[in-house]
MOPAC internal coordinates of N, CA, C and O (Angstrom, degrees):
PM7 1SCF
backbone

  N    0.0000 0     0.00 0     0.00 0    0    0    0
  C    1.4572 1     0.00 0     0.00 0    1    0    0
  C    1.5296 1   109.41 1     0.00 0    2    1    0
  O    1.2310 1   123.29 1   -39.58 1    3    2    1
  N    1.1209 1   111.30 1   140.42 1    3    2    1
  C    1.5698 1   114.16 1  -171.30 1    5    3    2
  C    1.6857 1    88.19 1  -129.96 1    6    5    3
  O    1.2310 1   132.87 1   -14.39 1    7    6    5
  N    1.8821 1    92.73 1   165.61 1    7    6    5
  C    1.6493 1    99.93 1   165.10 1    9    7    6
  C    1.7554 1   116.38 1  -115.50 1   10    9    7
  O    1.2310 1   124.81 1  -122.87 1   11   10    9
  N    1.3888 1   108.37 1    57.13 1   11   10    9
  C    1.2788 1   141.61 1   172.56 1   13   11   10
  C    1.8782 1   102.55 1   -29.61 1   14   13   11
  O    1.2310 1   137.03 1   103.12 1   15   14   13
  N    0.8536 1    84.62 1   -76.88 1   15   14   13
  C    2.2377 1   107.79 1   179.21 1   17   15   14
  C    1.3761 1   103.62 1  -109.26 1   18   17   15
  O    1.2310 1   128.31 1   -41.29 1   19   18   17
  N    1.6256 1   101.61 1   138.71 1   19   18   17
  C    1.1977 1    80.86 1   150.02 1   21   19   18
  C    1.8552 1    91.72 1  -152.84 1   22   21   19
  O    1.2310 1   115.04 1    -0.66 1   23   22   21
  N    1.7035 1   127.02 1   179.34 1   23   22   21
  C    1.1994 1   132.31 1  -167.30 1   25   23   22
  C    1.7218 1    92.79 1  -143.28 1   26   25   23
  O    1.2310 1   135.17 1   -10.72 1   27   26   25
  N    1.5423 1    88.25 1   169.28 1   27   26   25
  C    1.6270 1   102.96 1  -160.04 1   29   27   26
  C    1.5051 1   111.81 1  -163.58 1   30   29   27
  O    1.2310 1   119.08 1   -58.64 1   31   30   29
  N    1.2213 1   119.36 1   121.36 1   31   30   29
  C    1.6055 1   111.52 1  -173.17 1   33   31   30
  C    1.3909 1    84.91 1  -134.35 1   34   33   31
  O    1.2310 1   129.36 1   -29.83 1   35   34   33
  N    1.8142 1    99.56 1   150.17 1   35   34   33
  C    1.7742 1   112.89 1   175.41 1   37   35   34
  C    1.6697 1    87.60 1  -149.91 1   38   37   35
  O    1.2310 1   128.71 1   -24.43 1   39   38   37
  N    1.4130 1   100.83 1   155.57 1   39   38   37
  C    1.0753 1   121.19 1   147.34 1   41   39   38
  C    1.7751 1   135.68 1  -140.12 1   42   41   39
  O    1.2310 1   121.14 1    20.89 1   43   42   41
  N    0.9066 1   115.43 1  -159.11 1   43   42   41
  C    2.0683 1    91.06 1  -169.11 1   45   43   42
  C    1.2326 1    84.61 1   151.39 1   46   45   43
  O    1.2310 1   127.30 1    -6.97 1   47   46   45
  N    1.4786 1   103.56 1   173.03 1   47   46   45
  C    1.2710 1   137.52 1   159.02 1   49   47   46
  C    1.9595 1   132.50 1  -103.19 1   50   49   47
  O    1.2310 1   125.16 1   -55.46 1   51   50   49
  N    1.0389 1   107.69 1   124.54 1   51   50   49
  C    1.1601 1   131.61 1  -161.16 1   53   51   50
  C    1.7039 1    97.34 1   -83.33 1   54   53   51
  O    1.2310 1   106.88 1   -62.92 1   55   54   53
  N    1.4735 1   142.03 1   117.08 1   55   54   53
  C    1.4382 1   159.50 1   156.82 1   57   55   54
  C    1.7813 1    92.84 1   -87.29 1   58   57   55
  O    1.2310 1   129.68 1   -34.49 1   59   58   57
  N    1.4989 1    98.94 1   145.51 1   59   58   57
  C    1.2487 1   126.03 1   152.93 1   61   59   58
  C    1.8296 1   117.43 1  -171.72 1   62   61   59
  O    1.2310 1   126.71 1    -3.86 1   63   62   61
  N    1.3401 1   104.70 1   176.14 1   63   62   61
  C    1.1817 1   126.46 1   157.52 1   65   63   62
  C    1.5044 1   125.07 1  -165.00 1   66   65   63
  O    1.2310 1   133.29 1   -41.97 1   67   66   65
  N    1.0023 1    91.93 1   138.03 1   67   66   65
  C    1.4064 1   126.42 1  -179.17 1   69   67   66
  C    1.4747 1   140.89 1  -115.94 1   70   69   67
  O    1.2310 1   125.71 1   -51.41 1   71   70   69
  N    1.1643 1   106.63 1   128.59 1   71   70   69
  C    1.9587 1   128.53 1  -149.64 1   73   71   70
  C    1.2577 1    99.05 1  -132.38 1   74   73   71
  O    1.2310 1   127.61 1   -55.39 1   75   74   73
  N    1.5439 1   102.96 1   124.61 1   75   74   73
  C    1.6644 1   113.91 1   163.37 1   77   75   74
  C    1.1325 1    92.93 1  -138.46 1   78   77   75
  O    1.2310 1   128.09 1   -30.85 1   79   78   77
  N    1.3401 1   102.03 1   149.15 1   79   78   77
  C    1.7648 1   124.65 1   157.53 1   81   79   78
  C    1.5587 1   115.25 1  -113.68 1   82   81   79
  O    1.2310 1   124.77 1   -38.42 1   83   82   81
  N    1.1213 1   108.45 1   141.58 1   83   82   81
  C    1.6199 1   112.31 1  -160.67 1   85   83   82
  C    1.9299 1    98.69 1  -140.87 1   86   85   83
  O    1.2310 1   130.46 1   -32.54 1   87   86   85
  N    1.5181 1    97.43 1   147.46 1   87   86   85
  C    1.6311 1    97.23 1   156.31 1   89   87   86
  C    1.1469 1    93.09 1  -167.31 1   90   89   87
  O    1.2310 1   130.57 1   -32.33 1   91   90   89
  N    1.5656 1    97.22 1   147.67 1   91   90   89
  C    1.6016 1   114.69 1  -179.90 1   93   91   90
  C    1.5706 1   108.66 1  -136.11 1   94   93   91
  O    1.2310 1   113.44 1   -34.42 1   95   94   93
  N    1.2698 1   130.02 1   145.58 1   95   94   93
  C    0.9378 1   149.96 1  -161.55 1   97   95   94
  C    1.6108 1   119.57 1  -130.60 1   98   97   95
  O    1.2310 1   116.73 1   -69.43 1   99   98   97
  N    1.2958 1   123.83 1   110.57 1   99   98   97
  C    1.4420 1   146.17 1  -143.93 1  101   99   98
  C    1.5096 1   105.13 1  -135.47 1  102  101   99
  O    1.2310 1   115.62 1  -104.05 1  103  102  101
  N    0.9350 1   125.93 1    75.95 1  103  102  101
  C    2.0219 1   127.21 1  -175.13 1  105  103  102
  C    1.4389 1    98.24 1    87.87 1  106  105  103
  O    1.2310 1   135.86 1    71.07 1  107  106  105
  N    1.1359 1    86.91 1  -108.93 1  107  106  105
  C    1.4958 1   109.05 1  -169.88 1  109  107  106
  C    1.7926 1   133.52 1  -102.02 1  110  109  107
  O    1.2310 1   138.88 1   157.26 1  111  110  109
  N    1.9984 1    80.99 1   -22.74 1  111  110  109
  C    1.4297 1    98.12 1  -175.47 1  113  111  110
  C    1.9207 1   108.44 1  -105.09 1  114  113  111
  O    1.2310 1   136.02 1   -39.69 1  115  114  113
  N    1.5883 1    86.60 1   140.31 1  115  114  113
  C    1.8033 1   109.75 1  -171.55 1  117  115  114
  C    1.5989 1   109.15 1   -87.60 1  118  117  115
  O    1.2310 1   123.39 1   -42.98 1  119  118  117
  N    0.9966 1   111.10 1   137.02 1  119  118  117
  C    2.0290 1   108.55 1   175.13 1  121  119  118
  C    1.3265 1    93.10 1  -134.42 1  122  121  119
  O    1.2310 1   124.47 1   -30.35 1  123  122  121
  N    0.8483 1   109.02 1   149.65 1  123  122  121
  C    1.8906 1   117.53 1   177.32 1  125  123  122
  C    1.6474 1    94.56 1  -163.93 1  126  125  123
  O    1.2310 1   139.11 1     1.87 1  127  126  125
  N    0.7959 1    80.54 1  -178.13 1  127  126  125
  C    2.1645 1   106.91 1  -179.22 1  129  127  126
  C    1.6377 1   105.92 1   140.22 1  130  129  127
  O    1.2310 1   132.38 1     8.08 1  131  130  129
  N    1.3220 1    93.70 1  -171.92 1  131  130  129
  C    1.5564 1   113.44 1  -166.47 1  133  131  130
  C    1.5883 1    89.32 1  -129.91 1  134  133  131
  O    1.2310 1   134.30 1   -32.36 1  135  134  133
  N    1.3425 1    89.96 1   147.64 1  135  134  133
  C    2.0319 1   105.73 1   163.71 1  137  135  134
  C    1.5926 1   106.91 1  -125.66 1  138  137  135
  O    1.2310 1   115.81 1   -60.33 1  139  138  137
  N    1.5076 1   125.56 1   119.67 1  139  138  137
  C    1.3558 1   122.06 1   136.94 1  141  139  138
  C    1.2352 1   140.88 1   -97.23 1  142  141  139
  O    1.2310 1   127.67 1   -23.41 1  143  142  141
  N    1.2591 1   102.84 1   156.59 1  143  142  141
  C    1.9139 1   113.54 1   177.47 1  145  143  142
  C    1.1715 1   126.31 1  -150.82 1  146  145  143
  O    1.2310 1   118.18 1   -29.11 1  147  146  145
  N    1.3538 1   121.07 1   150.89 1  147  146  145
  C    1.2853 1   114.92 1  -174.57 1  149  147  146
  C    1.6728 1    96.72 1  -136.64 1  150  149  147
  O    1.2310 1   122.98 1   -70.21 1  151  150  149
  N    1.4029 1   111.89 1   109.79 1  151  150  149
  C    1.3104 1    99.86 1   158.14 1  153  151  150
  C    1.7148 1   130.14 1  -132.71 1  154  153  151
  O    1.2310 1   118.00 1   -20.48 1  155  154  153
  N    1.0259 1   121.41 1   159.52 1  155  154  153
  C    1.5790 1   125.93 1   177.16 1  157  155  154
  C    1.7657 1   118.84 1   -97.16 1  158  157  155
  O    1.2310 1   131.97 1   -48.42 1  159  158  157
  N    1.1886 1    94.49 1   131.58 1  159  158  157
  C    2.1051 1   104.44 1  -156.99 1  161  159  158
  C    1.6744 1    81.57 1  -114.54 1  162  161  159
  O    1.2310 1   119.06 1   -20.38 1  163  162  161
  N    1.4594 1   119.39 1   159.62 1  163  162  161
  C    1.5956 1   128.23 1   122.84 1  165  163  162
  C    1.4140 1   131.47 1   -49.77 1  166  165  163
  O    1.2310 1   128.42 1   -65.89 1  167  166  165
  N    1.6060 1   101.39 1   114.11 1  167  166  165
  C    1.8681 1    78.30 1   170.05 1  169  167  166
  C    1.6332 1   113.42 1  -112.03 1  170  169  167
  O    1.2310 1   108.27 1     5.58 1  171  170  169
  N    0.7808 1   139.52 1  -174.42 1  171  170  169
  C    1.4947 1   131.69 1   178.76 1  173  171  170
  C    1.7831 1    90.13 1  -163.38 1  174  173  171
  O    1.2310 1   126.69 1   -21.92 1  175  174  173
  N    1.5098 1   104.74 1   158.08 1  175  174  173
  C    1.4053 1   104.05 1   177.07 1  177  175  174
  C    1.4587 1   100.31 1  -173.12 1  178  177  175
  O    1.2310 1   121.31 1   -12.96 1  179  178  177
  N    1.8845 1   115.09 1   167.04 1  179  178  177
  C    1.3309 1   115.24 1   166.97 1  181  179  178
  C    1.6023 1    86.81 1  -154.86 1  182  181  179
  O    1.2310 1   136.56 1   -12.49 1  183  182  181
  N    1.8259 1    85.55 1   167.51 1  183  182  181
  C    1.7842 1    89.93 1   178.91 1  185  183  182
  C    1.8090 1    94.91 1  -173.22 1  186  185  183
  O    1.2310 1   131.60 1   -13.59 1  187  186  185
  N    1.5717 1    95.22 1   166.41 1  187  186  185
  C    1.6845 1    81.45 1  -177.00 1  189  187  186
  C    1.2956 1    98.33 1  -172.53 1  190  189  187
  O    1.2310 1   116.18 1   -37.87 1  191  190  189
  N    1.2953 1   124.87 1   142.13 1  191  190  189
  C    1.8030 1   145.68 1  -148.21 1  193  191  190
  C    1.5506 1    99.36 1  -127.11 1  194  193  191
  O    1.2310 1   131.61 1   -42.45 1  195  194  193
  N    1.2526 1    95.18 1   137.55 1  195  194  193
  C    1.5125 1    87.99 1  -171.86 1  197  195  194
  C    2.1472 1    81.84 1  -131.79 1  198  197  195
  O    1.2310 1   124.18 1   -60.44 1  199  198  197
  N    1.5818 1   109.58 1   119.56 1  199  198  197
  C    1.9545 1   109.45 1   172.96 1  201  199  198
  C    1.5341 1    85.53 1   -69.95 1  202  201  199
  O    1.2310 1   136.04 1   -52.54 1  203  202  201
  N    1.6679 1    86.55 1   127.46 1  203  202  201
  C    1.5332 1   108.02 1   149.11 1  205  203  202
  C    1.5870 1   122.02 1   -89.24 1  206  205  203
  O    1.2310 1   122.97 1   125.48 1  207  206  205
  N    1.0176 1   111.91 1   -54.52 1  207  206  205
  C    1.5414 1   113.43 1   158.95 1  209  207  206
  C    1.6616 1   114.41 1  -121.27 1  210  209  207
  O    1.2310 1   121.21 1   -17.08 1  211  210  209
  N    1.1849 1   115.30 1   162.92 1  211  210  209
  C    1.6745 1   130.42 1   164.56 1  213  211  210
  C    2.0709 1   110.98 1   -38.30 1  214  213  211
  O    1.2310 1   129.00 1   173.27 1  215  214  213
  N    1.3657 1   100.26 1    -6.73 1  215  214  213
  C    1.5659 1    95.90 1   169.08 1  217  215  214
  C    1.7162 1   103.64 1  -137.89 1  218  217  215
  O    1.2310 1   117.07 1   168.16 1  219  218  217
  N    1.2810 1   123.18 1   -11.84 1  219  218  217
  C    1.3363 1   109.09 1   172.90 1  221  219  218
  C    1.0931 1   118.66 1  -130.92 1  222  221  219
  O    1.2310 1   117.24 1   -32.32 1  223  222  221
  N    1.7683 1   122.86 1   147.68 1  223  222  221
  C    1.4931 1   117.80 1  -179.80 1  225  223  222
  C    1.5607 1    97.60 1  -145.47 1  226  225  223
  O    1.2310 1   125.67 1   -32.92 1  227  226  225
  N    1.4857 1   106.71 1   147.08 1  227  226  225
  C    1.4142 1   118.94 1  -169.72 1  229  227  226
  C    2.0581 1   105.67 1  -120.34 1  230  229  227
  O    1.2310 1   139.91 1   -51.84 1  231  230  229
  N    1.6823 1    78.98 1   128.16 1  231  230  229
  C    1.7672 1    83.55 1  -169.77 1  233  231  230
  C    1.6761 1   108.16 1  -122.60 1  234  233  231
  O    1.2310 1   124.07 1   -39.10 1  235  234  233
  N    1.3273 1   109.80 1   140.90 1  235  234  233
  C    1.4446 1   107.95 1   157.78 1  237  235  234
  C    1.4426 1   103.56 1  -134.10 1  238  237  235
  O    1.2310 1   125.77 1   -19.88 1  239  238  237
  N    1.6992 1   106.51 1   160.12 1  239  238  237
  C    1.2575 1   143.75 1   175.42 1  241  239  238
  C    1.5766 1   132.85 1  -159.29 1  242  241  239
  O    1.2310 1   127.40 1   -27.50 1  243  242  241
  N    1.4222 1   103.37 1   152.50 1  243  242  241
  C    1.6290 1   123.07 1  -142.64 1  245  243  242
  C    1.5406 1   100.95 1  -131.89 1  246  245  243
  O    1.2310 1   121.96 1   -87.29 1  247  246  245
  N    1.0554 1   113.86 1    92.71 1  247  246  245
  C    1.7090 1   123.44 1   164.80 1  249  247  246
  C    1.3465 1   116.44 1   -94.73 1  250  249  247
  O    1.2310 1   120.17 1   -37.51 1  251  250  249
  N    1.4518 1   117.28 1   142.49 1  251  250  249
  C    1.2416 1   137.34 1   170.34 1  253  251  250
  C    1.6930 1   107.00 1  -113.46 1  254  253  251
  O    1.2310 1   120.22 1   -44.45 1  255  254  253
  N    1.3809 1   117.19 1   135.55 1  255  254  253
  C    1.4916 1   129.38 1   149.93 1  257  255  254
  C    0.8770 1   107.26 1  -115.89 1  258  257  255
  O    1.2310 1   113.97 1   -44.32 1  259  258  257
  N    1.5508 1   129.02 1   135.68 1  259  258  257
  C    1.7478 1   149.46 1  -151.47 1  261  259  258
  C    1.6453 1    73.38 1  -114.38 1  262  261  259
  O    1.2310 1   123.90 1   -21.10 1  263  262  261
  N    1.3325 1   110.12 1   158.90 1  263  262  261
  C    1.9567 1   142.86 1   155.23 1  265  263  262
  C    1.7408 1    77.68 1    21.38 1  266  265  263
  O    1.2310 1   118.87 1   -83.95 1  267  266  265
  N    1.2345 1   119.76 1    96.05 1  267  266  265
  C    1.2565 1   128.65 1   142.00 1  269  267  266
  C    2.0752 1   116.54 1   -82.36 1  270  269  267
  O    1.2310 1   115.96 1   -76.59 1  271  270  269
  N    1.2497 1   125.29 1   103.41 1  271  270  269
  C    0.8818 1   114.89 1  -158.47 1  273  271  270
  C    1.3293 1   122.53 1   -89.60 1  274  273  271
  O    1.2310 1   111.75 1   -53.30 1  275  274  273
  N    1.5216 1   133.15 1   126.70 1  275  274  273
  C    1.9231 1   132.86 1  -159.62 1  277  275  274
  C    1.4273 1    74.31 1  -105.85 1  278  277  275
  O    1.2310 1   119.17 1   -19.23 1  279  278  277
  N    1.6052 1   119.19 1   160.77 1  279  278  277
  C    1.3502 1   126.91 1   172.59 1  281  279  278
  C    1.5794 1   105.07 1  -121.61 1  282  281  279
  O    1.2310 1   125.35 1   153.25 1  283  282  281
  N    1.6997 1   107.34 1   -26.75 1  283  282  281
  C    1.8368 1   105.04 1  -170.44 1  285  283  282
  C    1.3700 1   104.17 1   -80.59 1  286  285  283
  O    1.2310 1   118.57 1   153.34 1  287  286  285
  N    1.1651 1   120.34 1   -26.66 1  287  286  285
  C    2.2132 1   115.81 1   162.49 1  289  287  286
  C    1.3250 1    99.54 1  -116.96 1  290  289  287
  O    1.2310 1   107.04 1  -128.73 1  291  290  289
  N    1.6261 1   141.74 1    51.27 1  291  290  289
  C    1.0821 1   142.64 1   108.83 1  293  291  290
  C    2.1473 1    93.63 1    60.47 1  294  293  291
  O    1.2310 1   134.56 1  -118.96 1  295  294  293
  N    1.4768 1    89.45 1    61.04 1  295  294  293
  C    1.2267 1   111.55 1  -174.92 1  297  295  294
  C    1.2717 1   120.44 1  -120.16 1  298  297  295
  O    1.2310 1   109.01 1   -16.99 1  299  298  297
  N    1.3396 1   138.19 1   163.01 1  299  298  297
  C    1.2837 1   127.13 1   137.81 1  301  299  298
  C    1.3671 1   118.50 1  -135.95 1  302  301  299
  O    1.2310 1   108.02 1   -10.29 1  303  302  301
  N    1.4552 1   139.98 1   169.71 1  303  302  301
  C    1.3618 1   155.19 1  -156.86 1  305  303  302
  C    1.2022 1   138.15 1  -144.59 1  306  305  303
  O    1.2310 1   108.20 1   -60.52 1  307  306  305
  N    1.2760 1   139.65 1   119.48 1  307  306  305
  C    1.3173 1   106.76 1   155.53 1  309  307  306
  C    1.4128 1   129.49 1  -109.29 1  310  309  307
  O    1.2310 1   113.97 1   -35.50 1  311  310  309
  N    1.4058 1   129.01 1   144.50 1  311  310  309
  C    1.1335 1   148.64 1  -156.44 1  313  311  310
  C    1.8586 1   111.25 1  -101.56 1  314  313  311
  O    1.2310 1   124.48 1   -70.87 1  315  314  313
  N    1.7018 1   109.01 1   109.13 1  315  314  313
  C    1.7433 1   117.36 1  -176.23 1  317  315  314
  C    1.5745 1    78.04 1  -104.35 1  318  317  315
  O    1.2310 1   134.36 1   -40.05 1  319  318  317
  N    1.7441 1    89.83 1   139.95 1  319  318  317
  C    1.5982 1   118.25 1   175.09 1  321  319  318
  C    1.6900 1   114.49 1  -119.68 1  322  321  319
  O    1.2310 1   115.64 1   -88.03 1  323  322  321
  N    0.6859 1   125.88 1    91.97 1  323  322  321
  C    2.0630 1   116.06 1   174.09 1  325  323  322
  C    1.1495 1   107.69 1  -104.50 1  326  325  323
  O    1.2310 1   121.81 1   -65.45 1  327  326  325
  N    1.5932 1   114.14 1   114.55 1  327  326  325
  C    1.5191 1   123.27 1   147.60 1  329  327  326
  C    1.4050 1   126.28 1   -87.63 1  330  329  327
  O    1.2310 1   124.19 1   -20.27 1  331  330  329
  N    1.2812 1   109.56 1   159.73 1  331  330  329
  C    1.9335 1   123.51 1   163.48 1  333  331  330
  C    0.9413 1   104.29 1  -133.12 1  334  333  331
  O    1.2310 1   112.95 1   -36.16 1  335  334  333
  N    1.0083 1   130.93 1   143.84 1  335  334  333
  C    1.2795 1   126.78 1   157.75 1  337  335  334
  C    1.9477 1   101.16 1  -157.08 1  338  337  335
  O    1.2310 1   127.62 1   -28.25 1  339  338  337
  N    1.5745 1   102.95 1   151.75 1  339  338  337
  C    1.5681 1   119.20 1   150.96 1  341  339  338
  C    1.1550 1   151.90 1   -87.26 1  342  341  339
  O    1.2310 1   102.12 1   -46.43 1  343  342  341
  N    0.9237 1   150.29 1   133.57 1  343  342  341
  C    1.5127 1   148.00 1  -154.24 1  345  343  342
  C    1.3045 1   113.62 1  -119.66 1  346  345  343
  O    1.2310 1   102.69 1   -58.33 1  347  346  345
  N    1.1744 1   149.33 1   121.67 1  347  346  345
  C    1.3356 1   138.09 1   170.97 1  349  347  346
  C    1.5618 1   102.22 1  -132.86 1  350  349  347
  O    1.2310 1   133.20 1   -45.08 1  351  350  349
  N    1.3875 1    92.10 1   134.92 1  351  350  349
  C    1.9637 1    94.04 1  -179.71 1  353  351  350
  C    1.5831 1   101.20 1  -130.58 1  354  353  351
  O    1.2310 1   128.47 1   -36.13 1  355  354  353
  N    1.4191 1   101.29 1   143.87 1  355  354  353
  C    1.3928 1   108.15 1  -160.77 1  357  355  354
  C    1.7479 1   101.98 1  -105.30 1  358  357  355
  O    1.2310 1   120.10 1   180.00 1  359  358  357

């Protein structure tokens, strides 16, 4: 038995916050401020590596964040992620 392939599913919850500072300027008159937020999304994901040789293995993976929430356009989102990446170990 070898570990040739292999696959992987997670899911969880996703924390953040998020800070912008903004100013806009209209004639003459300046507005600026800052907005924070902190919100918590679903994430769910899978991905899976398949060794090509005894020093390299090639992986991809696919994340989802459900209702990612913006507060300054009183929005929400969800956010698709795809990685690749290579590995080589010496």
């Amino acid at each position: 038995m070898s570990n040739l392939w292999e696959i992987d599913a997670r899911v969880g919850a996703f924390a953040a916050r998020t800070t912008t500072t903004y100013s806009s300027v209209v004639h003459e008159n300046v507005n600026s401020g800052r907005v924070s937020k902190t919100s918590t999304s679903l994430l769910a994901g899978v991905g899976t590596a398949l060794t090509v040789s005894s020093h390299c293995t090639v992986r991809v993976d696919y994340i989802r964040l459900e209702q990612v929430k913006e507060k300054t356009f009183n929005r929400a989102f969800n956010v698709d992620l795809v990685t690749a990446g290579v590995a080589f170990v010496f």
